[in-house]
PDB file of N, H, CA, C and O in Angstrom:
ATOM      1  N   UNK A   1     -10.492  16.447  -7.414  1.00  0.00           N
ATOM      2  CA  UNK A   1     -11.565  15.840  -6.656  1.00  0.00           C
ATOM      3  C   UNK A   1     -12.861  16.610  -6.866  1.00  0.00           C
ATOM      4  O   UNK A   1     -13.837  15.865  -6.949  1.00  0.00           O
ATOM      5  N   UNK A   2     -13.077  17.687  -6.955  1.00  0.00           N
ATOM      6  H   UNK A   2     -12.284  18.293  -6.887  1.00  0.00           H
ATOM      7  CA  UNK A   2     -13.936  18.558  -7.279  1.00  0.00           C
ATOM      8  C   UNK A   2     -15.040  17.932  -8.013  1.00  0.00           C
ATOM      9  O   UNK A   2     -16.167  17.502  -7.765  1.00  0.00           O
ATOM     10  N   UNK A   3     -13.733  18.139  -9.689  1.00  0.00           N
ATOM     11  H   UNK A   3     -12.818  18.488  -9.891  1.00  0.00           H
ATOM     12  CA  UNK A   3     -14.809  18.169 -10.526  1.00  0.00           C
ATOM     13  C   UNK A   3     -15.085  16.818 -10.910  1.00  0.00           C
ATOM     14  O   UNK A   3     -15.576  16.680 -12.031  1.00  0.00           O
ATOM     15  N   UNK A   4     -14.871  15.758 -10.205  1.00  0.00           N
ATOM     16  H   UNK A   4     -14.472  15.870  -9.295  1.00  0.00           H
ATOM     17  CA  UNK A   4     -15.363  14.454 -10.129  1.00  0.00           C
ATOM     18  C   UNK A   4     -16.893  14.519  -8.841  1.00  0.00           C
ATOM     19  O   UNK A   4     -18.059  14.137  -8.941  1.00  0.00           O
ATOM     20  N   UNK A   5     -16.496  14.863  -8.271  1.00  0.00           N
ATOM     21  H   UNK A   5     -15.549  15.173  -8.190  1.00  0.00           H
ATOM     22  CA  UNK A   5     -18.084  15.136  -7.012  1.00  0.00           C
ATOM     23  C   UNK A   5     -18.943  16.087  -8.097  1.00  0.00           C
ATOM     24  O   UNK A   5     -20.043  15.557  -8.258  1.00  0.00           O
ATOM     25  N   UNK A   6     -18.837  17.088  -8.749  1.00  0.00           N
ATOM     26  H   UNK A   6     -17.944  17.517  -8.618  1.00  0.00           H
ATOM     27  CA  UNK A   6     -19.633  18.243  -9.541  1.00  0.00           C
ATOM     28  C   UNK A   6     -19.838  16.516 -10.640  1.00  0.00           C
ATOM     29  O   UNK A   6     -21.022  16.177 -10.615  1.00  0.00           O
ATOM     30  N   UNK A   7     -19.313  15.929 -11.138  1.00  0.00           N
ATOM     31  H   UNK A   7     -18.352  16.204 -11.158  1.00  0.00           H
ATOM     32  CA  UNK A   7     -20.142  15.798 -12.757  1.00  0.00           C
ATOM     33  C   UNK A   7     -20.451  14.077 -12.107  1.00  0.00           C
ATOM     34  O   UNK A   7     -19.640  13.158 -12.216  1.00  0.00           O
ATOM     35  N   UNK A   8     -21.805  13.976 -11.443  1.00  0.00           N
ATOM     36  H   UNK A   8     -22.464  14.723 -11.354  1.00  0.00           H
ATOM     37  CA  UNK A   8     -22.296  12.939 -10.577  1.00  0.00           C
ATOM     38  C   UNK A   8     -22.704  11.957 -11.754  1.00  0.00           C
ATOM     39  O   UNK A   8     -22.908  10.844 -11.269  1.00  0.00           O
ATOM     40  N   UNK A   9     -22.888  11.969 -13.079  1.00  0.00           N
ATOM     41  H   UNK A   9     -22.723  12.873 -13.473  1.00  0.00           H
ATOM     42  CA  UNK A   9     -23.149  11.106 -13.837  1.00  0.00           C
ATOM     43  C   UNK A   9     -22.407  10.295 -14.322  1.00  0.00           C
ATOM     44  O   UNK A   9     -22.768   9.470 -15.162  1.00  0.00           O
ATOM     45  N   UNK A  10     -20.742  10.450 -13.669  1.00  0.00           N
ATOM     46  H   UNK A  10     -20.449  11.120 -12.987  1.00  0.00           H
ATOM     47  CA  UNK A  10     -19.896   9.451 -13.953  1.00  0.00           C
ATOM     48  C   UNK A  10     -19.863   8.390 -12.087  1.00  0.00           C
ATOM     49  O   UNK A  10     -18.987   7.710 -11.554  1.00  0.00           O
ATOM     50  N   UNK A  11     -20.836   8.652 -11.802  1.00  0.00           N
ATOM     51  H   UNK A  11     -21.548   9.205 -12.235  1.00  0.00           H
ATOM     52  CA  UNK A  11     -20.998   7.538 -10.531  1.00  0.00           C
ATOM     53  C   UNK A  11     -22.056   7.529 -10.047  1.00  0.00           C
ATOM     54  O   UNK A  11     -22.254   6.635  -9.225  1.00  0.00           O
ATOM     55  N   UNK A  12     -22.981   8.329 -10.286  1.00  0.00           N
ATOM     56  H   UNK A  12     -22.820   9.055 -10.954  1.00  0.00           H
ATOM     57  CA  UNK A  12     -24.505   7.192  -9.860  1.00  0.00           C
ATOM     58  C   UNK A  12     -25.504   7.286 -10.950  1.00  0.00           C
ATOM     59  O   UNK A  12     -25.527   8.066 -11.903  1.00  0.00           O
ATOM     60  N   UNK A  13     -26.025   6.686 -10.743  1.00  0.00           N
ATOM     61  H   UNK A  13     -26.006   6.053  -9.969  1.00  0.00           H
ATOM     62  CA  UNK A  13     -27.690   6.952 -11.918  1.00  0.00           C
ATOM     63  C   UNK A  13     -28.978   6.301 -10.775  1.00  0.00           C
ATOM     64  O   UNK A  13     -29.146   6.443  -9.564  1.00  0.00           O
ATOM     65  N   UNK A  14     -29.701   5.579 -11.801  1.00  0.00           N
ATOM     66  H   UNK A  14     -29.564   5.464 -12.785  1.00  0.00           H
ATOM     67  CA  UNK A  14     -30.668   5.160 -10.881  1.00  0.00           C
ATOM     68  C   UNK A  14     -30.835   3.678 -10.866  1.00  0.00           C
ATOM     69  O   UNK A  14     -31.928   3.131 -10.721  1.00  0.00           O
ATOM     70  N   UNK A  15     -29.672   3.037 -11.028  1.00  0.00           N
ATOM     71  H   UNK A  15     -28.784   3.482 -11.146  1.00  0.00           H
ATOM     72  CA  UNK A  15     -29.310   1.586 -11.225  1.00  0.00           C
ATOM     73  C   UNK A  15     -28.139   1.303 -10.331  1.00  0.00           C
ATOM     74  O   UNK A  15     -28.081   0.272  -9.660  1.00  0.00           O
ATOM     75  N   UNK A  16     -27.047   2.384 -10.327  1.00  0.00           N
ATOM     76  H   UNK A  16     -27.094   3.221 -10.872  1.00  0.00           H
ATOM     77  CA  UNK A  16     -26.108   1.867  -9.069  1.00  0.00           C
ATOM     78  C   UNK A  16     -25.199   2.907  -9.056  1.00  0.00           C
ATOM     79  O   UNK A  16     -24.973   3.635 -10.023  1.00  0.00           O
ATOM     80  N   UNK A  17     -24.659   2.987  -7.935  1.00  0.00           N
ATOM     81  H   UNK A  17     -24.843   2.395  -7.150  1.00  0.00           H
ATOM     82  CA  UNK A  17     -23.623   4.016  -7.354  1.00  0.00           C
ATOM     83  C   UNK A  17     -22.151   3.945  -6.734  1.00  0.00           C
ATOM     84  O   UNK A  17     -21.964   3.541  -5.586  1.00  0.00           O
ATOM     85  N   UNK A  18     -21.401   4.252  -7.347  1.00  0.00           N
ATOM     86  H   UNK A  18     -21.552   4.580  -8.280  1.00  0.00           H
ATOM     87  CA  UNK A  18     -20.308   4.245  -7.127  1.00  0.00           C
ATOM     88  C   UNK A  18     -19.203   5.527  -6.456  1.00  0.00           C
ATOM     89  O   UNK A  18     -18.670   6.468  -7.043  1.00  0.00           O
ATOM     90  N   UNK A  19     -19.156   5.244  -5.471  1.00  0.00           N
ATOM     91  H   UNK A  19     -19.589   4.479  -4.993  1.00  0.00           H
ATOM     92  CA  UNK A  19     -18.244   6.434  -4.436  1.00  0.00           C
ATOM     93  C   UNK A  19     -17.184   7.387  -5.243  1.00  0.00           C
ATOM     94  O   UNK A  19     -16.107   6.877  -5.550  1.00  0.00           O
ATOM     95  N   UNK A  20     -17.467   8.872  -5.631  1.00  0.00           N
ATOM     96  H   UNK A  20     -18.342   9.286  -5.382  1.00  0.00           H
ATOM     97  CA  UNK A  20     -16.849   9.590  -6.449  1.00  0.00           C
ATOM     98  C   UNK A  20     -15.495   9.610  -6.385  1.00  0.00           C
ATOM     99  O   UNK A  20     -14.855  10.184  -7.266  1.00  0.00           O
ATOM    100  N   UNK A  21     -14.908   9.013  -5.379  1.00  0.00           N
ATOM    101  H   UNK A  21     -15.428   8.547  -4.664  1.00  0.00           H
ATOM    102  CA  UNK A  21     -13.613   8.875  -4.939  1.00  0.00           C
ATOM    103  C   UNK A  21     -12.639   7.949  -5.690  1.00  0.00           C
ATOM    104  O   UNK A  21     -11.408   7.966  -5.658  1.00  0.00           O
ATOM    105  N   UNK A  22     -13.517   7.087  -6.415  1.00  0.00           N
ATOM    106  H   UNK A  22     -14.516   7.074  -6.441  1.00  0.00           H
ATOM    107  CA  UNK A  22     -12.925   5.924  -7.312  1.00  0.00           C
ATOM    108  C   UNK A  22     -12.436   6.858  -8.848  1.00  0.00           C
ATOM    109  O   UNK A  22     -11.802   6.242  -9.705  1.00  0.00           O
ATOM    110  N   UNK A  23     -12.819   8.453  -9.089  1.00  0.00           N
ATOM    111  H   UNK A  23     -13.334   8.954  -8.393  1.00  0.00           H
ATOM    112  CA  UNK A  23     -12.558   8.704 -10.130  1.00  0.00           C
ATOM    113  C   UNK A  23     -11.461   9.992  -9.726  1.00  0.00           C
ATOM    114  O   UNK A  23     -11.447  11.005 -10.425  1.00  0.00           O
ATOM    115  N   UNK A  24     -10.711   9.872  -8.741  1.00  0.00           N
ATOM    116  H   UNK A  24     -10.722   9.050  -8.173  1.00  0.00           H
ATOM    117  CA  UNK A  24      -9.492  10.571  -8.305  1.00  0.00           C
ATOM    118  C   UNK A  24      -8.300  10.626  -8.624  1.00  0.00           C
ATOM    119  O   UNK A  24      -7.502  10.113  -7.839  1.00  0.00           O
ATOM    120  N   UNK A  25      -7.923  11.087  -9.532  1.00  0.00           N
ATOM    121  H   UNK A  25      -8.571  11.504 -10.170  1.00  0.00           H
ATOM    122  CA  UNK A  25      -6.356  10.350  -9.995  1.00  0.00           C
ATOM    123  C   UNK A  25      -5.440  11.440  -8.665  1.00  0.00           C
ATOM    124  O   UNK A  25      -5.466  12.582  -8.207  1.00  0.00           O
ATOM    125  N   UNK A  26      -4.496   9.777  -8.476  1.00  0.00           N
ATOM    126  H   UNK A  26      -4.474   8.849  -8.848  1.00  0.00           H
ATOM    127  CA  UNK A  26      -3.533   9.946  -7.288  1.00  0.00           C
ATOM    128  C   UNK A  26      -2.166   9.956  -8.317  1.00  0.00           C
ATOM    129  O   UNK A  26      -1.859   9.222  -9.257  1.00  0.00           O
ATOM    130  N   UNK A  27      -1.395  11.305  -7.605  1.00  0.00           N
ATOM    131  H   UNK A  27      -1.644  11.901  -6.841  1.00  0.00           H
ATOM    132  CA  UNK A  27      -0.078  11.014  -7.851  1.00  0.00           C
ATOM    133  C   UNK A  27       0.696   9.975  -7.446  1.00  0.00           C
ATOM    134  O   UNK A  27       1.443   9.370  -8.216  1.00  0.00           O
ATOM    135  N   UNK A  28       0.535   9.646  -5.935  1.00  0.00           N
ATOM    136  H   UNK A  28      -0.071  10.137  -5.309  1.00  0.00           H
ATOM    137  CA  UNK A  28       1.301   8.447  -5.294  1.00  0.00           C
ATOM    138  C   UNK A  28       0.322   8.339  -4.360  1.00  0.00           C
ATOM    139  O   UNK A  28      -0.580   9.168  -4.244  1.00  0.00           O
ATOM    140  N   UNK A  29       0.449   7.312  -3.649  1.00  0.00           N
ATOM    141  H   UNK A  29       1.182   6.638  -3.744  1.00  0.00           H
ATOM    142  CA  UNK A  29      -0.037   6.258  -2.530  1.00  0.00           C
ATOM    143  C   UNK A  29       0.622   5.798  -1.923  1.00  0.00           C
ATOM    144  O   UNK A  29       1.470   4.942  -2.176  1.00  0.00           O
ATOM    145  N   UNK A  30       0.202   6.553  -0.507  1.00  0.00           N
ATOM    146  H   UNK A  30      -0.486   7.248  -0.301  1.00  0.00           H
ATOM    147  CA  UNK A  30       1.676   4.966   0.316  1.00  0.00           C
ATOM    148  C   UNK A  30       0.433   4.516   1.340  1.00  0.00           C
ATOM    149  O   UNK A  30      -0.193   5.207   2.144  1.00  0.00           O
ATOM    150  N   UNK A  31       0.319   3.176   1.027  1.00  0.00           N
ATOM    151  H   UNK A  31       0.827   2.615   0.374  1.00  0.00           H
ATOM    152  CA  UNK A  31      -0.176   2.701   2.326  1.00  0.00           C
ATOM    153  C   UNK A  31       0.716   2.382   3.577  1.00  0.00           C
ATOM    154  O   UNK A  31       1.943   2.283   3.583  1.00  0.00           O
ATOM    155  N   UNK A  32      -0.097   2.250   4.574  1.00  0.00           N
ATOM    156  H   UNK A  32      -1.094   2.331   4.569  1.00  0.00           H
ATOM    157  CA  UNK A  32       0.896   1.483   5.795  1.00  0.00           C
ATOM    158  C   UNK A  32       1.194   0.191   5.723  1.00  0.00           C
ATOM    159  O   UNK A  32       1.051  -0.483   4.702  1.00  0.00           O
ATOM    160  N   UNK A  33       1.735  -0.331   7.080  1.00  0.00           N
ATOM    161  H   UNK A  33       1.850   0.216   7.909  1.00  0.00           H
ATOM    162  CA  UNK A  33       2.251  -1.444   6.589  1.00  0.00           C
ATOM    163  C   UNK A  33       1.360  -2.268   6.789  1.00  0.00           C
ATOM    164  O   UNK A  33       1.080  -3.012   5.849  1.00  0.00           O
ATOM    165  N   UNK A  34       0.677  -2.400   7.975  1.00  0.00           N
ATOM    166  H   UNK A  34       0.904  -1.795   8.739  1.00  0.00           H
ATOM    167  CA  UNK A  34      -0.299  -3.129   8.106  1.00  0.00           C
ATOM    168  C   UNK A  34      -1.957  -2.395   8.072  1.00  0.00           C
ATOM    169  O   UNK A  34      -2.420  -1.511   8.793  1.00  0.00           O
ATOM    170  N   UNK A  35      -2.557  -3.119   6.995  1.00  0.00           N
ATOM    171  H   UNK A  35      -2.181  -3.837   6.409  1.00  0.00           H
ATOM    172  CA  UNK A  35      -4.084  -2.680   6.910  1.00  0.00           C
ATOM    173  C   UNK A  35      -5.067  -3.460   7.111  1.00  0.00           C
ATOM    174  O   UNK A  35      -4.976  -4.685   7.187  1.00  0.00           O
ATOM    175  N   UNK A  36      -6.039  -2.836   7.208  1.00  0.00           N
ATOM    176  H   UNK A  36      -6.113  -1.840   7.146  1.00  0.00           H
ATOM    177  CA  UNK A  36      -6.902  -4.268   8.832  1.00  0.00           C
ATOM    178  C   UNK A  36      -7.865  -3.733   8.161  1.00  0.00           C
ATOM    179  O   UNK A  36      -8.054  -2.517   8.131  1.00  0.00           O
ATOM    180  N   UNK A  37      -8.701  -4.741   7.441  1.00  0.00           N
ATOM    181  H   UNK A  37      -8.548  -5.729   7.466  1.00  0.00           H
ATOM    182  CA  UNK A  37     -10.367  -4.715   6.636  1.00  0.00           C
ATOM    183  C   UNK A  37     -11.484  -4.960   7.949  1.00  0.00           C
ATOM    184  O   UNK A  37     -11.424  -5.659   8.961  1.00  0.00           O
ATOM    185  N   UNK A  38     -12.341  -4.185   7.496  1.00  0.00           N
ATOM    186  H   UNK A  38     -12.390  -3.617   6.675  1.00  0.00           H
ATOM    187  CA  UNK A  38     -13.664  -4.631   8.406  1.00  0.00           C
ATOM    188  C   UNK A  38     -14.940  -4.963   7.532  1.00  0.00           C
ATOM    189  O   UNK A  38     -14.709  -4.769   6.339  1.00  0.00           O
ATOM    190  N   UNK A  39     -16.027  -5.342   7.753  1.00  0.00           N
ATOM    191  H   UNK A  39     -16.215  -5.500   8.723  1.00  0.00           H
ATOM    192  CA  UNK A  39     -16.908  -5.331   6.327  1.00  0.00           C
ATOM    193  C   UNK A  39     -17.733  -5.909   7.506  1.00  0.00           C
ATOM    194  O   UNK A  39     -17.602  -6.638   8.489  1.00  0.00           O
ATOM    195  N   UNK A  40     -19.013  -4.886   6.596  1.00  0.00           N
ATOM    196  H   UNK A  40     -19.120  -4.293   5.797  1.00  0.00           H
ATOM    197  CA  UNK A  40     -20.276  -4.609   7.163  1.00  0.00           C
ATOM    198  C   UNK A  40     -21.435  -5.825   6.435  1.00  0.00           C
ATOM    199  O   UNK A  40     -22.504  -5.948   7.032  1.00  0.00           O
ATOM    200  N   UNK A  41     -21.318  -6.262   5.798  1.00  0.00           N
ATOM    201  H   UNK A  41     -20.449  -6.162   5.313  1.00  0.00           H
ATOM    202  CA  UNK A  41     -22.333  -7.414   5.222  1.00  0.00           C
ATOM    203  C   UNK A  41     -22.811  -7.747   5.936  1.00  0.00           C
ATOM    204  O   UNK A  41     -23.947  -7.274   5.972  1.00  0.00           O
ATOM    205  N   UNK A  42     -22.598  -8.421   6.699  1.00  0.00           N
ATOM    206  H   UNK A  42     -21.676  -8.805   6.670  1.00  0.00           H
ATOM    207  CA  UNK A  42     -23.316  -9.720   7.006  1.00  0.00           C
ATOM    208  C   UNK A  42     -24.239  -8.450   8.615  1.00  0.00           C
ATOM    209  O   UNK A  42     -25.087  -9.000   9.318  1.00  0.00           O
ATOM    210  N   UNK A  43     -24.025  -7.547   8.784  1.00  0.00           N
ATOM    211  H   UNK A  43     -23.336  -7.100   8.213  1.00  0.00           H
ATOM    212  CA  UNK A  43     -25.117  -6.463   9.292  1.00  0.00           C
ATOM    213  C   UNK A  43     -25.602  -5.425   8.824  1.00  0.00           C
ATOM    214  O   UNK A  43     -26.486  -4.822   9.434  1.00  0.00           O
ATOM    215  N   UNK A  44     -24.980  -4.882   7.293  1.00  0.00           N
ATOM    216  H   UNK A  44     -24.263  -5.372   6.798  1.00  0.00           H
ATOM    217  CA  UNK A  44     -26.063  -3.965   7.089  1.00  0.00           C
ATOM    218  C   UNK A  44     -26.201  -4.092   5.482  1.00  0.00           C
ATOM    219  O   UNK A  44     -26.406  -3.141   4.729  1.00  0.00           O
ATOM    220  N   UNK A  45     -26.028  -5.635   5.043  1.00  0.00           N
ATOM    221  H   UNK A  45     -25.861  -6.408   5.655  1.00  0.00           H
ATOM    222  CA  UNK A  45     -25.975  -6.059   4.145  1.00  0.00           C
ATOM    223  C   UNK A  45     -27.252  -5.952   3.125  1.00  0.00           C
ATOM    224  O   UNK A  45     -27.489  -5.588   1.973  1.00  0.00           O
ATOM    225  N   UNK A  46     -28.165  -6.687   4.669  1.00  0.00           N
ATOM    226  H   UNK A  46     -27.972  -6.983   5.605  1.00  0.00           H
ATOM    227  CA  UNK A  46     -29.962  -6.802   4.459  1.00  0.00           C
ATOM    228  C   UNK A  46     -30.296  -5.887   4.426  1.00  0.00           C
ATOM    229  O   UNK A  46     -31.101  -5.726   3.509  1.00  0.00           O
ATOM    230  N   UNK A  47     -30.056  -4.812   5.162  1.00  0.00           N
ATOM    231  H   UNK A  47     -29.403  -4.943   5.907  1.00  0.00           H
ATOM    232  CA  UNK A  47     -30.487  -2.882   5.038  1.00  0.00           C
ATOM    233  C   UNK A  47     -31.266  -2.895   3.453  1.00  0.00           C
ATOM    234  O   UNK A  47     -32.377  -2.538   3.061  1.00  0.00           O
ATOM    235  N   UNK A  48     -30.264  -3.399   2.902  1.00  0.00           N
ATOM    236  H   UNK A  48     -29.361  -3.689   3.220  1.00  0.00           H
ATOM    237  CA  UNK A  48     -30.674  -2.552   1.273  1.00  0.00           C
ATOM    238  C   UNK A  48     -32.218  -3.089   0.918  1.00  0.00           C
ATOM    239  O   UNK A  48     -32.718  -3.984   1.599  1.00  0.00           O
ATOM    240  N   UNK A  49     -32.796  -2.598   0.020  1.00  0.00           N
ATOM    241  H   UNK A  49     -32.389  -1.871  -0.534  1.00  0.00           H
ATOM    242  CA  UNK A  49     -34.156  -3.292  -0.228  1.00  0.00           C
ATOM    243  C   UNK A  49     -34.184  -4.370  -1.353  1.00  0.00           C
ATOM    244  O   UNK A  49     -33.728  -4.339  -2.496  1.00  0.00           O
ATOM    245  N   UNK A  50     -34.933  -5.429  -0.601  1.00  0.00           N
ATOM    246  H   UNK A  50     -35.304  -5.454   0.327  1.00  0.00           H
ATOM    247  CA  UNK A  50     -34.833  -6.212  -1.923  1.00  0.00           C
ATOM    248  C   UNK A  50     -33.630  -7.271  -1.220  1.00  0.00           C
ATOM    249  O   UNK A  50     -33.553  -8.239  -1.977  1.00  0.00           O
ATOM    250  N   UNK A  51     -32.949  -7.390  -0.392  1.00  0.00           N
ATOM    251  H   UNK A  51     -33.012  -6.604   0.223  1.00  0.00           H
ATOM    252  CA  UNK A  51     -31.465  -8.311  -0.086  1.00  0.00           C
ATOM    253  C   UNK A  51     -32.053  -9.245   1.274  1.00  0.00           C
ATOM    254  O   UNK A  51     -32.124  -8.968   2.472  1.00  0.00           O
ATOM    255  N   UNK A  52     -32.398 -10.358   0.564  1.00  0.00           N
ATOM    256  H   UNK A  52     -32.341 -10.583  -0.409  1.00  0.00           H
ATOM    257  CA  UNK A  52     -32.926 -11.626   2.233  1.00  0.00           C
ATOM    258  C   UNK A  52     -31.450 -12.070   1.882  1.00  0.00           C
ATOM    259  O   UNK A  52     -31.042 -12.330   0.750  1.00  0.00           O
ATOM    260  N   UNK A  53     -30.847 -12.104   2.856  1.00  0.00           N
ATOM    261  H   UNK A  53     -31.179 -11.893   3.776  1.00  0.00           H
ATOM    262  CA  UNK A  53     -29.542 -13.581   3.172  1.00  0.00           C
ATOM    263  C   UNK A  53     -29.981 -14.583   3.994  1.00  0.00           C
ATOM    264  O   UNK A  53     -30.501 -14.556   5.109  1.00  0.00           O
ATOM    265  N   UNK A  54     -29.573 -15.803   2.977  1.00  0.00           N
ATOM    266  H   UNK A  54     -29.150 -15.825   2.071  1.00  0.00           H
ATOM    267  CA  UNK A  54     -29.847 -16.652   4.029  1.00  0.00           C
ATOM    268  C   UNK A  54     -28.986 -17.353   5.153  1.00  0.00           C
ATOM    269  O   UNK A  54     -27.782 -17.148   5.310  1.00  0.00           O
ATOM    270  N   UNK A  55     -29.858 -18.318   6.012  1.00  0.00           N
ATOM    271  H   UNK A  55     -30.836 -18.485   5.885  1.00  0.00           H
ATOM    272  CA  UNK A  55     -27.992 -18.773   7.510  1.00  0.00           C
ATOM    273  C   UNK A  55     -26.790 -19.367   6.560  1.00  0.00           C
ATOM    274  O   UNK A  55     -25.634 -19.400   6.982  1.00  0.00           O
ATOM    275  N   UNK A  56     -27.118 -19.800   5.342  1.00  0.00           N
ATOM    276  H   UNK A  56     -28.057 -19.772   4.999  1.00  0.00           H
ATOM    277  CA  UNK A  56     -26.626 -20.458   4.408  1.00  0.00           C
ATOM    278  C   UNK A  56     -25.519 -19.175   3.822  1.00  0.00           C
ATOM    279  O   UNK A  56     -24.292 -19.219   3.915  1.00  0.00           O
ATOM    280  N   UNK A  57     -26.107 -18.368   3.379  1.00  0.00           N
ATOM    281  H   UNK A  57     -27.103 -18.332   3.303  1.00  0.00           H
ATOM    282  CA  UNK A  57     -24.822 -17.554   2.436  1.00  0.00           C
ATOM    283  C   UNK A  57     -23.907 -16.611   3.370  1.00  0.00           C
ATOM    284  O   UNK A  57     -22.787 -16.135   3.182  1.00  0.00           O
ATOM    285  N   UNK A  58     -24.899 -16.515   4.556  1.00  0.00           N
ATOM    286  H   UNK A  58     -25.808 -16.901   4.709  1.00  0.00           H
ATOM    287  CA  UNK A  58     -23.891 -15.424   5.321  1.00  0.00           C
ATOM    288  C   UNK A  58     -23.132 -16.584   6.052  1.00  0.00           C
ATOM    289  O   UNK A  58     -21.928 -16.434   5.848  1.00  0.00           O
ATOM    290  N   UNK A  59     -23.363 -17.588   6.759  1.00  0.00           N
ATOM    291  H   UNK A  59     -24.342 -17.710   6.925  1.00  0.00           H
ATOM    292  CA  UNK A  59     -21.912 -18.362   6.878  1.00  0.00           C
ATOM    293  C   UNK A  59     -20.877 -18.364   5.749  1.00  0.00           C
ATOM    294  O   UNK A  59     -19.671 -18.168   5.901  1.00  0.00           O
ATOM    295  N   UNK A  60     -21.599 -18.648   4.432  1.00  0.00           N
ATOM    296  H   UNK A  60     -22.578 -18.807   4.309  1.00  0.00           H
ATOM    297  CA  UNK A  60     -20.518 -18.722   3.506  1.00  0.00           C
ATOM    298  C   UNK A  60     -19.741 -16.975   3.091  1.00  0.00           C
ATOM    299  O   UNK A  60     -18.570 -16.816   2.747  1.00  0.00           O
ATOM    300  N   UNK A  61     -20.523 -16.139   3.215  1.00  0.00           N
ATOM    301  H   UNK A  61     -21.475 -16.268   3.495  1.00  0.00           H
ATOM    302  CA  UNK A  61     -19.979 -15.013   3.468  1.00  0.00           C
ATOM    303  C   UNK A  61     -18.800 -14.378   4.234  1.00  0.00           C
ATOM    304  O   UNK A  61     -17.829 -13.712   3.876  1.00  0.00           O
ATOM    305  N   UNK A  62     -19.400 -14.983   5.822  1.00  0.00           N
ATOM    306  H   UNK A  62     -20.189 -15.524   6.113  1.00  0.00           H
ATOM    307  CA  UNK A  62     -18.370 -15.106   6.550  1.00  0.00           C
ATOM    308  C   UNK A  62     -17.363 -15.488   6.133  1.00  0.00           C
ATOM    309  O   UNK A  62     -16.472 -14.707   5.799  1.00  0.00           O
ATOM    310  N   UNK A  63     -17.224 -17.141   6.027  1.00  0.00           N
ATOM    311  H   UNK A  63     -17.948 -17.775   6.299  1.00  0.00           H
ATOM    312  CA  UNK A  63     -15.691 -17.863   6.004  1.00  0.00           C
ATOM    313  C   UNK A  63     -15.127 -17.697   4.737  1.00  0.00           C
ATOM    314  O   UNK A  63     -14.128 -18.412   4.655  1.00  0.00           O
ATOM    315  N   UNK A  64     -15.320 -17.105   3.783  1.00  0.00           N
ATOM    316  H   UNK A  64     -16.132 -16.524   3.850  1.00  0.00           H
ATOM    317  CA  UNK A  64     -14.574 -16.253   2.703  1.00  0.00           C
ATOM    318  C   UNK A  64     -14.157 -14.916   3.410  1.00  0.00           C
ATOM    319  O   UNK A  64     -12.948 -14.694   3.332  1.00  0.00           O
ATOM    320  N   UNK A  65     -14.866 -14.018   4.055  1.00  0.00           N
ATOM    321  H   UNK A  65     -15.847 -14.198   4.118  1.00  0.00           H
ATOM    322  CA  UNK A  65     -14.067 -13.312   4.637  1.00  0.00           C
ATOM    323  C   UNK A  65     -12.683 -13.469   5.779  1.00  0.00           C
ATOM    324  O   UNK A  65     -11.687 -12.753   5.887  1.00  0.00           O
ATOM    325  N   UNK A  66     -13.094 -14.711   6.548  1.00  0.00           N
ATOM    326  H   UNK A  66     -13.903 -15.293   6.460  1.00  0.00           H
ATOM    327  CA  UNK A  66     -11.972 -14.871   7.223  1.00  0.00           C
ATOM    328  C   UNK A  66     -11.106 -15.586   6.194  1.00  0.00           C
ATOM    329  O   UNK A  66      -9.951 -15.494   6.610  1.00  0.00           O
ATOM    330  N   UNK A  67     -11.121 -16.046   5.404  1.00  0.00           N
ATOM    331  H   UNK A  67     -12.059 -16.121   5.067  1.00  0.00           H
ATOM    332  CA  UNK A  67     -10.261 -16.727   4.459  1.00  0.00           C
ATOM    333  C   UNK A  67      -9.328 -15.546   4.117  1.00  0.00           C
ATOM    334  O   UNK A  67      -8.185 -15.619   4.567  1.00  0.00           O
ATOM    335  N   UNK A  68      -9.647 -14.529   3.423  1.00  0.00           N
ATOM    336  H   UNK A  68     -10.576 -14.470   3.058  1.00  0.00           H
ATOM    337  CA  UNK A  68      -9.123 -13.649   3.029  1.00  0.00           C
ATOM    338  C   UNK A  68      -8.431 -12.391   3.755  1.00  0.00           C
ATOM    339  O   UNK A  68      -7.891 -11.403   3.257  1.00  0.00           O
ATOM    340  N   UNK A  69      -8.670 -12.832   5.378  1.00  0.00           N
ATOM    341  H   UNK A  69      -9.109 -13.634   5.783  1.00  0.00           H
ATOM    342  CA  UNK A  69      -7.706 -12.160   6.520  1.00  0.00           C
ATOM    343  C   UNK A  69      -8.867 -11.170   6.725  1.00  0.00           C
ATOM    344  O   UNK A  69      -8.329 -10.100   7.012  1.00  0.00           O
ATOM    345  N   UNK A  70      -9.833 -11.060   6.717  1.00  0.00           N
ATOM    346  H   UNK A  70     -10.270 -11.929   6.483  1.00  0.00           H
ATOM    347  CA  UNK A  70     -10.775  -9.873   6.983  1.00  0.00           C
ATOM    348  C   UNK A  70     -10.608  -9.988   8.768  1.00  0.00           C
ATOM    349  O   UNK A  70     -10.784 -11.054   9.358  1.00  0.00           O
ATOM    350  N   UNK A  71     -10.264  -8.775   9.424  1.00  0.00           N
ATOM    351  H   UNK A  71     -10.121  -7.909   8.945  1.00  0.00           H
ATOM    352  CA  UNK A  71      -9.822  -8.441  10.223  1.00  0.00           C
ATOM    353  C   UNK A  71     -11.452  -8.611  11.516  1.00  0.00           C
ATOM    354  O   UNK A  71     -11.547  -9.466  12.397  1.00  0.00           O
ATOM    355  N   UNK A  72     -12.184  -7.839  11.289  1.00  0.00           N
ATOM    356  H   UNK A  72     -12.107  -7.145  10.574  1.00  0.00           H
ATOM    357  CA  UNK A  72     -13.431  -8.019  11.980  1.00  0.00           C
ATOM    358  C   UNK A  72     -14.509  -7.969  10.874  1.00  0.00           C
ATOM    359  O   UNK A  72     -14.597  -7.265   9.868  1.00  0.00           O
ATOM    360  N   UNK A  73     -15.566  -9.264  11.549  1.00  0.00           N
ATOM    361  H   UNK A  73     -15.494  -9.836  12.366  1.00  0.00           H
ATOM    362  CA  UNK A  73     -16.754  -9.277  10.727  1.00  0.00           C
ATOM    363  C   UNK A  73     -17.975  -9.301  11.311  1.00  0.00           C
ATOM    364  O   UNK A  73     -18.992  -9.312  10.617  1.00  0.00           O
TER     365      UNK A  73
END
């Protein structure tokens, strides 16, 4: 984990960023049994600069998330 956080040019630049955690190699994984998604879009979606949603995509935002069992939205 280290030396994935130390060599930052394999996950951000100045175009986009990706959580250093994605370059972790896992021996094993156990998830639980039940895992419960939450997702922040449709409130801190607009945060970013540059991102208008409209009533139009964040409904459709929404009901793809509940489609897909998203737990709270």
């Amino acid at each position: 984990m280290v030396s994935a956080m130390k060599d930052s040019t394999r996950w951000k630049n100045d175009s986009w960023w990706v959580s250093p955690y994605n370059f972790i190699e896992e021996t094993s994984v156990e998830f639980p049994k039940d895992i419960e998604f939450e997702d922040i879009t449709l409130r801190d979606g607009e945060q970013q600069a540059g991102v208008v949603l409209r009533k139009e995509d964040k409904m459709e935002i929404a009901l793809k998330l509940a489609e897909i069992g998203v737990e709270r939205i």
